[in-house]
C-alpha positions, 0 to 999 in steps of 0.5 A: 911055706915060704914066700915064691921069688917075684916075676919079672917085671914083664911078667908080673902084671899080665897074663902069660905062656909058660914059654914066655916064663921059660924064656924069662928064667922062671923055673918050672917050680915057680909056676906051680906056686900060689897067686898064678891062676891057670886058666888054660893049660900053658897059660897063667895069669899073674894076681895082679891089682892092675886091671887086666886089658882083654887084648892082654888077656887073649894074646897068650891064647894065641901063642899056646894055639899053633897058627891061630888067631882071635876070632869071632865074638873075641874079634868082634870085642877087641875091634869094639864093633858097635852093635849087638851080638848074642852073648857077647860077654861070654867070657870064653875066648873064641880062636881059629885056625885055617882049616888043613889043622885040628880044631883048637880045642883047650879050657876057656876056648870056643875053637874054629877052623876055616878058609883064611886068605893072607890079609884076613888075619892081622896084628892088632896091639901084638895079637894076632887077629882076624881083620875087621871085614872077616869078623864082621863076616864071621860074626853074621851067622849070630846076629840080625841083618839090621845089626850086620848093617850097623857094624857095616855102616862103622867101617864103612864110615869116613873117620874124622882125622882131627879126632881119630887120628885116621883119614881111611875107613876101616873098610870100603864097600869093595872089599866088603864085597869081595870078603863075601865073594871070597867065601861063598856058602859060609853060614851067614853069608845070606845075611850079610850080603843083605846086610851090604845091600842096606848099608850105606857110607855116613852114619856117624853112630850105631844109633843113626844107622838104627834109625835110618832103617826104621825110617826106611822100613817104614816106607819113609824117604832115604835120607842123607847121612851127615852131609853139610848143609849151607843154611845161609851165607856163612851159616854151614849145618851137618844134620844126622839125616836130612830131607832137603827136598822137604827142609827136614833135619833129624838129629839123634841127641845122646847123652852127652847132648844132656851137658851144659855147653852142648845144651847151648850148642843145640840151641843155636844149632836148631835156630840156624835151621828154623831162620832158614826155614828147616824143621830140626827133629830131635830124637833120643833114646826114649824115641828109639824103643819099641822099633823106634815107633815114636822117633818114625812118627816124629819124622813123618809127621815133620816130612808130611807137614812139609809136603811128603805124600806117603805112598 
């Protein structure tokens, strides 16, 4: 069997639709030979030793399926929600389409059809896809309300545009609201409005959202997220959570807090703290299992040794 002619360049290295071939001037023929998967009827994915980008691998979906979108558990993937989703590496891909049309429905797809308003579909590297505030509402049917707080907390966060390269949250809580508003009765929605209700603008990671409901479900205070704190003249500390009233810090310490130069960063971060007084609670992974139960003693027991009364 002789050898199938190359693609063309800008077919050889991603997945792709037959229409995109034809447009190229790839025959028919060519597409039947070996070394092109078909994953899906009008999609093939070229062998390729490059690894395949999921914003690449979904994009043809979206062209093959007329007046649709990625969605979903595929939405909440390439937005790189943080949090946990139920069987979020299920490889299938999750596409929807308004509603006056048939659902989707082809090999490898998980189909939707629903209400969509103009700005809740958008483009997200060329492929169309549902905006961050619809798959945060789309997704609330499969998770728990304190893991639709921690994807809320994350568009609700201030960026730094030194180190993003934005100045604009993903979302504020405004049109949070309005995104609820706009679709009442939608399943989940009861949990995602409770969801809004817990959360709150500051918190830098998904592990410090999950910790300030611990704290909070625990009868402990409301702490500040994240707010600079002038520890003396010139001396200017930005803690987790923080306790003002009784001079408490929490700082939630992951891995990369396990390098050298942060190791003496952290060191002289708690003496700021201890000179002027404050009490630094460090927590990390280990204190977050079991509902987070040592890193809750830890901090009650640094809040009652400064005089909080519990109630």
């Amino acid at each position: 069997m002789r050898d199938p002619s190359p693609l063309p360049a800008a077919l050889g290295e991603a997945p792709f639709t037959v229409y995109e071939a034809a447009d190229a001037g790839v025959s028919p023929g060519r597409l039947r030979f070996r070394g092109l998967h078909v994953p899906s009827r009008g999609v093939r994915i070229p062998s390729t030793d490059v690894p395949l980008d999921r914003l690449n691998v979904v994009r043809p979906y979206t062209i093959v399926t007329p007046f649709s979108a990625a969605s979903h558990a595929t939405a909440f993937a390439l937005w790189d929600f943080p949090g946990f989703l139920p069987n979020q590496d299920d490889e299938h891909i999750h596409i929807s389409r308004p509603d006056v049309m048939a659902i989707p429905r082809r090999r490898g797809v998980v189909g939707h059809v629903g209400q969509f308003f103009s700005d809740e579909v958008v483009s997200h590297g060329g492929v169309l896809i549902t905006s961050r505030a619809r798959t945060w509402l789309d997704c609330s049917r499969k998770m728990s309300i304190n893991e639709l707080t921690v994807v809320a907390d994350h568009l609700l966060r201030v960026p730094r545009p030194e180190f993003e390269g934005r100045t604009e949250p993903h979302a504020t809580l405004e049109e949070l609201a309005d995104m609820l508003d706009r679709h009442k009765g939608t399943p989940g929605i009861r949990k995602a409005r409770l969801a809004l209700e817990q959360a709150r603008v500051g918190a830098d990671s998904a592990q410090e959202t999950r910790l300030r409901l611990a704290l909070e479900n625990e009868g402990l205070p409301e702490p500040q997220l994240n707010v600079p704190t002038e520890l003396s003249p010139g001396v200017v500390r930005q803690p987790d959570l923080a306790y003002p009233e009784h001079k408490v810090a929490v700082e939630y310490e992951g891995e990369g807090h396990s390098e050298a130069a942060q190791i003496i960063r952290d060191i002289a971060r708690e003496e700021d703290f201890s000179r002027a007084g404050w009490e630094l609670v460090r927590i990390s992974k280990r204190h977050m299992v079991n509902e987070a139960r040592l890193a809750v003693a830890k901090v009650r027991a640094a809040l009652v040794s400064r005089g909080w009364v519990p109630k």
